[in-house]
N, C-alpha and C positions, 0 to 999 in steps of 0.2 A: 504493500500500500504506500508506504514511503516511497518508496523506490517511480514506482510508476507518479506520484505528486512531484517529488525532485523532477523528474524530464518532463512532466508537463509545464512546471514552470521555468525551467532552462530554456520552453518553445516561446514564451512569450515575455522575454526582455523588455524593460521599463525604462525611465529616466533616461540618462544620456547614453544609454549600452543602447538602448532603442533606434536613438538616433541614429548611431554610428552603423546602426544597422538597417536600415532603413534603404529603400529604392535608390532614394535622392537625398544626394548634401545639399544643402544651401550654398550659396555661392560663398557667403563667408566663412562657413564651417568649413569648406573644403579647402579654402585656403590658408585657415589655422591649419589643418592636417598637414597638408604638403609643408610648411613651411617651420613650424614648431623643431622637428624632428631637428634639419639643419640649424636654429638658431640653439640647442642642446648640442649637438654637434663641437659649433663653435666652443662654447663653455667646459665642456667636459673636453678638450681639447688643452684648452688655457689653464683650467685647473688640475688637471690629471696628466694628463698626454704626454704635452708637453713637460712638464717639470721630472715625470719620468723617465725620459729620452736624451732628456739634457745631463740628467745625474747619472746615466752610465754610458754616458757618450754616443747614441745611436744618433743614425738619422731622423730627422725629423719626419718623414715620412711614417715612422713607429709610430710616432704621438696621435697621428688621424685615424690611422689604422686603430691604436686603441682605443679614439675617441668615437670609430663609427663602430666597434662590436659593443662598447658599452651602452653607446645606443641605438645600435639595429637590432640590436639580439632580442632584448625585451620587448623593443617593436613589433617580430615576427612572431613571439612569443603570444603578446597581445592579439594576434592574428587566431590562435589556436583558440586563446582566452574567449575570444567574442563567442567565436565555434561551440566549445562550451554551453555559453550560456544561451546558444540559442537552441543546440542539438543534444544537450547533455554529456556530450564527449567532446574532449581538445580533438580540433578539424580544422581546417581553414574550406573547406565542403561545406554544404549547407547552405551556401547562400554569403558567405562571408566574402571568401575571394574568389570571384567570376573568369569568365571567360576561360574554363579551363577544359569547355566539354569536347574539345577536339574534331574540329571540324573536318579538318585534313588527314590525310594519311599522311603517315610516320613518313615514306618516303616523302612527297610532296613537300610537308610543312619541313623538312632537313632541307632539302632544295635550296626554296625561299629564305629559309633562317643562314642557309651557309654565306646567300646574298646579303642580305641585310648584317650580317656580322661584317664582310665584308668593305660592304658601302661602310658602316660606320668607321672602323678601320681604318680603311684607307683616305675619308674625307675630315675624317678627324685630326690625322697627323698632317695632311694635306692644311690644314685652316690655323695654322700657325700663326705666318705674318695677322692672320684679322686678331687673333689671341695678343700679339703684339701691339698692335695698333694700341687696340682697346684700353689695354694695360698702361701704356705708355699717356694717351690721352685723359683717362676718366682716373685710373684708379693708382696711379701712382705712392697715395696716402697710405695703400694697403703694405705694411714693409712687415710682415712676420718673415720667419725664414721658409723659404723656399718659396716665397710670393714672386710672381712675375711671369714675363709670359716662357720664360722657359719653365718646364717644371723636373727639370733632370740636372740642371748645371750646380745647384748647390751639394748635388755630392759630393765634390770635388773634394772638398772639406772632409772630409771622411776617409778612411780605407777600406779596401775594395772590401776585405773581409769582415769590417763592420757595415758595411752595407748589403752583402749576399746573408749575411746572419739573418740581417734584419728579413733580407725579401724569406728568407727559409720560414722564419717565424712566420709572417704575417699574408707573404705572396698567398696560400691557399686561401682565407679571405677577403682580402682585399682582388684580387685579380678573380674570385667565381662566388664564393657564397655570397657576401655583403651585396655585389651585384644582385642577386638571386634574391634575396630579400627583397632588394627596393624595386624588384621587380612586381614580386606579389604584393606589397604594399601601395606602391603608386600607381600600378597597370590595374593591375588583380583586384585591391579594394578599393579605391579611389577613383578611379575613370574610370567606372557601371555606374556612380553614383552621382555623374552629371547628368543625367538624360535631357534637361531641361536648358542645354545648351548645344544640344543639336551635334550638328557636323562641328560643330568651334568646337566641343571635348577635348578631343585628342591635344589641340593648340595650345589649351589650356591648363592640361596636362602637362603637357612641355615644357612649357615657358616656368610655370610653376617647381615645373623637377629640376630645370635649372637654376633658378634663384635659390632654389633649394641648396644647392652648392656654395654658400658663403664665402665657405675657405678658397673658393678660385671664381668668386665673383665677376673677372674680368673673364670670365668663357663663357657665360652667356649664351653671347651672340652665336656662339659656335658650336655651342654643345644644341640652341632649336633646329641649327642646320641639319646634323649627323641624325640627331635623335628623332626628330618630327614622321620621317618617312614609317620607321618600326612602331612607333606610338600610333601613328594614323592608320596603319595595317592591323596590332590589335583590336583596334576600334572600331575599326569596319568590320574585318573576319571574326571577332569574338576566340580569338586564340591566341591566348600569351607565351605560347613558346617562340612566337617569332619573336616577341621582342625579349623571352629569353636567351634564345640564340643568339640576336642581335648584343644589347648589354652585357650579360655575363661572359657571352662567346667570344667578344673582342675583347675581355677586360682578359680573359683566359689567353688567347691568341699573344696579346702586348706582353702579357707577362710572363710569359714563356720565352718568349724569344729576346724580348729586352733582357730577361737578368742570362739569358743563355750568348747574347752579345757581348753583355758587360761583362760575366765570366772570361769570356776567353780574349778579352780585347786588351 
């Protein structure tokens, strides 16, 4: 009798779990979501991360790394949580994170994802000089370490071996899972829960995932380039593996072959 009361009322979520649950965000709710996350980010960067990375000499590149598991993790976490209380069991099923009924065949949607990894990839490293521009024009004021439009030359500072450590540690995170998170969080929960913006979703999706990025604010412009096309395909097709493939696949792709470059270079 308990048992069947607990999942009956797991099915109908109240208060702001309702909300979060719900068809449709508000247009302001959803941009406290998208955006929250990253301004935790920042913080838990400056007060953690960072002062950790400094006191035994890593890169700074550690300090993000530790500042995005401490807060994606619970993030994704939160994803099972809702599941939960909606379904009675940790899920992110049930209605929580969409577009994952598979439209495509496995062969097909591999196709499309190896492109879209691709394009991103290649037009991301390609959009440089506008990363520079940008940097150099608007945001100059941003001087933590490793800010600007390069985002490799401050290892220099470093040795090779305190920098391979570091990617050993943290490269399986940072270059697939964290990807993979804010895939199901921004794709998966977050953009089903425009409907009320039509075809502009996906853009607004976007534009939002990128501001999301704080800590390299001056990419922007660069990251709605690369990103918009994979964003705008889960949104139309209702299938997040392409823009799994695309995000986690190229963050896999760069970081395999960057720390296998800088290895032997």
């Amino acid at each position: 009798m308990n048992e069947t009361h607990s999942a009956a009322t797991a099915q109908q979520p109240t208060g702001f779990v309702a909300k979060l649950l719900a068809d449709k965000h508000s247009v302001p709710l959803s941009i406290a979501l998208h955006l929250v996350p990253g301004a935790l980010l920042v913080a838990v960067y400056a007060l953690v991360g960072a002062p950790i990375t400094r006191a035994i000499g890593a890169p700074i590149f550690g300090a993000w790394a530790i500042a995005l598991i401490i807060v994606l993790f619970p993030l994704w976490f939160g994803l099972f949580w809702l599941g939960k209380k909606k379904t009675g069991k940790y899920t992110m099923r049930g209605g929580v994170v969409h577009y994952r009924d598979k439209p495509f065949t496995k062969g097909k949607i591999t196709m499309i994802g190896i492109g879209l990894m691709l394009y991103m990839t290649i037009v991301s490293l390609s959009l440089g000089a506008l990363d520079k521009w940008t940097y150099n024009n608007l945001f100059t004021w941003v001087t933590f370490e490793g800010s600007g439009y390069s985002g490799t030359s401050y290892l220099d500072a470093y040795s090779k071996e305190a920098v391979l450590t570091t990617l050993l540690i943290f490269g399986a995170f940072t270059g697939f899972l964290l990807p993979l998170i804010e895939e199901y969080y921004f794709r998966g929960f977050l953009l089903p829960r425009l409907p009320q913006l039509g075809a502009w979703a996906p853009l607004f999706n976007t534009v939002l995932f990128s501001i999301y990025h704080f800590w390299a604010i001056w990419t922007v412009p660069s990251k709605i380039i690369f990103l918009f096309p994979g964003i705008f395909f889960v949104w139309w097709k209702k299938d997040i593996r392409g823009s799994i493939w695309m995000h986690p696949g190229s963050a896999l792709l760069m970081t395999v072959v960057g720390a296998t470059m800088y290895a032997l270079s």
